[in-house]
ZASE-741289 format. One record per residue (C-alpha): residue number from 1; x, y, z; residue in one letter. Coordinates in steps of 0.05 Angstrom, whole numbers, plus 5000, padded with zeros to 4 digits. Example, Ala and Ser with C-alpha at 12.3 -4.5 7.8 and 13.67 -1.06 7.14 Angstrom:
<rs>
R tise   c1   c2   c3 numi
R    1 5246 4910 5156    A
R    2 5273 4979 5143    S
</rs>
This chain:
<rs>
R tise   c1   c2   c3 numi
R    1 5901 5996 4045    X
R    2 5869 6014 3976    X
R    3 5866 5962 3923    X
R    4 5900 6010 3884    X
R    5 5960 6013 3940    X
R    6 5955 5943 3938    X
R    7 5960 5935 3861    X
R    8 6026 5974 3867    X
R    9 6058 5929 3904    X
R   10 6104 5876 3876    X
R   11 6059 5807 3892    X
R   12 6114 5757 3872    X
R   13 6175 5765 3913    X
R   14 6243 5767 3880    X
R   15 6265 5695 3896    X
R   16 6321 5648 3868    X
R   17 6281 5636 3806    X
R   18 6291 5713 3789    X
R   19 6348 5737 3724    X
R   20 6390 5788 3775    X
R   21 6446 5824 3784    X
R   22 6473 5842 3847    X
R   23 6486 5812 3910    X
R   24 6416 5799 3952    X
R   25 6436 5827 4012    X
R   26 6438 5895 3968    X
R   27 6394 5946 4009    X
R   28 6360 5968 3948    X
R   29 6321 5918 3895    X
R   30 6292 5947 3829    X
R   31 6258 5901 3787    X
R   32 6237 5919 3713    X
R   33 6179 5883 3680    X
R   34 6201 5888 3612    X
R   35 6183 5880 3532    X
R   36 6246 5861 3482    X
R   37 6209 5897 3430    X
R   38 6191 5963 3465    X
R   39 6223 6023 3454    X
R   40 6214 6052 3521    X
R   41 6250 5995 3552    X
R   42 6305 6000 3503    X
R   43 6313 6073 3528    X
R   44 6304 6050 3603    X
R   45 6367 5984 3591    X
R   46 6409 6053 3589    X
R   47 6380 6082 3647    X
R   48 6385 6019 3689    X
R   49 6454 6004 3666    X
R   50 6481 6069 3696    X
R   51 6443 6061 3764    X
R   52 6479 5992 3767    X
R   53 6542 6029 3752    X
R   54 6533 6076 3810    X
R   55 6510 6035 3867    X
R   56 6555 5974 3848    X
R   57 6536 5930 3905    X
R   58 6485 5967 3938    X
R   59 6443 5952 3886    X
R   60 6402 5884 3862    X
R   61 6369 5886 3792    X
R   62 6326 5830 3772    X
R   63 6287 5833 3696    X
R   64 6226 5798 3683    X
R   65 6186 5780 3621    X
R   66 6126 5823 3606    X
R   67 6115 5810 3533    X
R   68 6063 5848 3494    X
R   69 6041 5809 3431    X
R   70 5973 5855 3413    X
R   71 6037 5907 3418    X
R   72 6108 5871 3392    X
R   73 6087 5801 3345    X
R   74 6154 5781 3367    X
R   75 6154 5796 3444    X
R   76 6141 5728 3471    X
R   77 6186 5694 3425    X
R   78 6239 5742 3445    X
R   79 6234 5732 3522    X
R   80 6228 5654 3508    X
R   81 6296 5670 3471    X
R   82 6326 5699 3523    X
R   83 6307 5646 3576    X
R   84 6333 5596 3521    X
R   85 6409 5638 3533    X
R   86 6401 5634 3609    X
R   87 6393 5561 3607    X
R   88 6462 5571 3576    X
R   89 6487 5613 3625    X
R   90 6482 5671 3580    X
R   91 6412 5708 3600    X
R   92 6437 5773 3602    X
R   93 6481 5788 3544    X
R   94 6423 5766 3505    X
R   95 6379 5805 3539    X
R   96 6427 5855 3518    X
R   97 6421 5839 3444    X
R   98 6350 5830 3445    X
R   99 6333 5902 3473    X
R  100 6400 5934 3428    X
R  101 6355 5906 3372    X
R  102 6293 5950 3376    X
R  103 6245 5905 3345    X
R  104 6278 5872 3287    X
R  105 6268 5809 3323    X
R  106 6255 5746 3277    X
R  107 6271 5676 3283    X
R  108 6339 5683 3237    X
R  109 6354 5740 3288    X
R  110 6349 5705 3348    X
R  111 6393 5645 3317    X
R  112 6442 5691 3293    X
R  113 6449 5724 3362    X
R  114 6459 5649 3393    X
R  115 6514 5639 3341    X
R  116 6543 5704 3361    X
R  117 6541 5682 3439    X
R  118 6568 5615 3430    X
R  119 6511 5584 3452    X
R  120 6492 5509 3431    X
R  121 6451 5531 3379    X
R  122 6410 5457 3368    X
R  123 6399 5463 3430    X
R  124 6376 5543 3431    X
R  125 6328 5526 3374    X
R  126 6302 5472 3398    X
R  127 6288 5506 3458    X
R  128 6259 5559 3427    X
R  129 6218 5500 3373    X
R  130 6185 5469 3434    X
R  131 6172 5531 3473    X
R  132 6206 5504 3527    X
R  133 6203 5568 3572    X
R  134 6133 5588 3550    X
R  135 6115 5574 3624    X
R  136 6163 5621 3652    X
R  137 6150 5671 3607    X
R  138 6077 5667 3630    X
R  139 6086 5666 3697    X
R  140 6136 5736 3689    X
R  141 6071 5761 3649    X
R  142 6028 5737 3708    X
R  143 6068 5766 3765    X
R  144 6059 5833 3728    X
R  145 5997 5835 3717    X
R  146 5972 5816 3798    X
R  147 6021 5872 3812    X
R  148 5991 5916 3765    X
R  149 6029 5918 3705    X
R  150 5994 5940 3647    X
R  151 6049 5972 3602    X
R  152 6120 5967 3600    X
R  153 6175 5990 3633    X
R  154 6142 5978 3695    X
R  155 6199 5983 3762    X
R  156 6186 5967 3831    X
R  157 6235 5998 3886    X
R  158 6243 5944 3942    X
R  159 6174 5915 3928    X
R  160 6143 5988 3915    X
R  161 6118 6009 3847    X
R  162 6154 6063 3824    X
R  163 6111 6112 3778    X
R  164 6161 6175 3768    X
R  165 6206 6180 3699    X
R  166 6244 6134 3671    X
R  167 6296 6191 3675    X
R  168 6374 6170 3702    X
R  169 6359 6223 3765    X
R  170 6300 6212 3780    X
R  171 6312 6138 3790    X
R  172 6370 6145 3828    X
R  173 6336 6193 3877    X
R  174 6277 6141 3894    X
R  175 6332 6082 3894    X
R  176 6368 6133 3949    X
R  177 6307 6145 3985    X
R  178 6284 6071 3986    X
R  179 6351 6050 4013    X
R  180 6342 6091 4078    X
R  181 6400 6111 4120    X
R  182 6452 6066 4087    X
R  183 6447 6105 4023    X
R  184 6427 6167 4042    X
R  185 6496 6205 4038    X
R  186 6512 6165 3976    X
R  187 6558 6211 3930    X
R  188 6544 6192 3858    X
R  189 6585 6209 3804    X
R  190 6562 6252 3743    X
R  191 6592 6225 3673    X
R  192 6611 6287 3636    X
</rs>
């Protein structure tokens, strides 16, 4: 194998330390390495969102943190936000805030989104004060980057980079063909 074929393989395996959604028996896992403050993965949460739709339970999505500061000033703050929410039990409708935001992140922001989510907000900000997921941030940002990350979005298909579109069919067609036999006469259904 190529280090290249190597690199585009996902190095960390999803484990129970992993933000997902879906059961883990799921034939299919698609992991996104992504940037609150990029536009492309704002454009992607859609994308994503209706693939979940679709395969319901045949489908495991797990996000990670790959924050960009040279990029987004507000990046790693953000992700440390969001990990601040899961703490709470509330990872992903932050998430969901933080992308629906497209880069107007700042620290009023982030508290007024923990207000908005019921969250203990002392706690939230204090969280977010002592950087108290700074760690896991980094070691999102570090699992990217040995599996070759450089930009985001960045998905993996059941552990296999995936470098087509971030296009709704075109991702459903590689999370078809990655789930073999048991989704291959999967009937999806077309909003109109």
């Amino acid at each position: 194998m190529s280090e290249r074929e190597e690199k585009a393989r996902l190095v960390i395996p999803v484990g129970e330390g992993d933000h997902a959604q879906g059961p883990p028996c799921a034939p299919v896992t698609l992991v996104e390495y992504g940037d609150y403050e990029c536009p492309g993965c704002h454009r992607a949460r859609a994308v994503v969102k209706e693939v979940q739709r679709q395969f319901g339970v045949w489908l495991r999505f797990v996000f990670r943190h790959f924050p960009q500061p040279e990029r987004h000033a507000r990046a790693v703050a953000a992700a440390e936000a969001a990990e601040a929410a899961g703490a709470q039990e509330r990872f992903w409708e932050m998430s969901d805030r933080l992308l629906k935001s497209e880069g107007k992140l700042c620290d009023q922001t982030l508290l007024c989104q923990a207000e908005e989510l019921r969250l203990d907000v002392d706690r939230f900000a204090a969280a977010l004060l002592r950087r108290t997921y700074a760690a896991a941030v980094r070691e999102d940002l570090a699992g990217g980057l040995a599996s070759g990350v450089r930009r985001t979005p960045a998905f993996f298909i059941n552990g296999v980079r995936y470098r087509g579109r971030h296009e709704f069919d075109e991702i459903m067609e590689a999370v078809i063909e990655a789930g073999g036999e048991e989704l291959e006469t999967f009937d999806f259904q077309v909003n109109s």
